[in-house]
N, C-alpha and C positions, 0 to 999 in steps of 0.2 A: 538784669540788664536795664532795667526800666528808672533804677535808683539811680543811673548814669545816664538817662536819657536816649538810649537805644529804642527803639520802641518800632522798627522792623523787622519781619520774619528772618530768624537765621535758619540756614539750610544745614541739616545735621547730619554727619556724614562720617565716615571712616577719619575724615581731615581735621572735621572739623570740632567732634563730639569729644576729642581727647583735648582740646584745647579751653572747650565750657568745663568740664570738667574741671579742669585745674583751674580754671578761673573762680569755681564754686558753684557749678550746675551740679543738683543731685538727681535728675530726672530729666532725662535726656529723652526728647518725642523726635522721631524720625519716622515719616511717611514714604516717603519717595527713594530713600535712599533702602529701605528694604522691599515694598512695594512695585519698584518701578526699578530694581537695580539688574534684572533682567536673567539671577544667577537664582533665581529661588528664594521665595522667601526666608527658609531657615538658613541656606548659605550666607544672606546677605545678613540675617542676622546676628549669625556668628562672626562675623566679619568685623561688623560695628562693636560687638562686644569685646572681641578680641582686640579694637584698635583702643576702646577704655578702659582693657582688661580687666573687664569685670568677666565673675562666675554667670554659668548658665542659671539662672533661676528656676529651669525648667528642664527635666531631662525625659526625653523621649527611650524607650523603654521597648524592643518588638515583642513580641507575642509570640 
């Protein structure tokens, strides 16, 4: 973003994380949009994954 002159925080989100992407983000940082999204952190992080449909890198496993 920076090569284009952007150089303010984007807010990374279910909306918005599919559209870095396709623009050429391979490392999508979201704070707020899993931390603060009010559904749980691992809901919201499937959520986000699910909207750049990416795999889970990490699978939780019960005992």
């Amino acid at each position: 973003m920076k090569t284009i002159g952007y150089d303010k925080p984007l807010y990374m989100d279910e909306a918005t994380a599919p559209l870095a992407v396709a623009a050429g983000a391979n490392v999508p940082v979201s704070g707020s949009a899993i931390f603060a999204a009010g559904i749980g952190v691992w809901a919201a992080l499937q959520r986000l994954r699910s909207a750049i449909n990416l795999r889970p890198a990490l699978t939780l496993r019960s005992r």
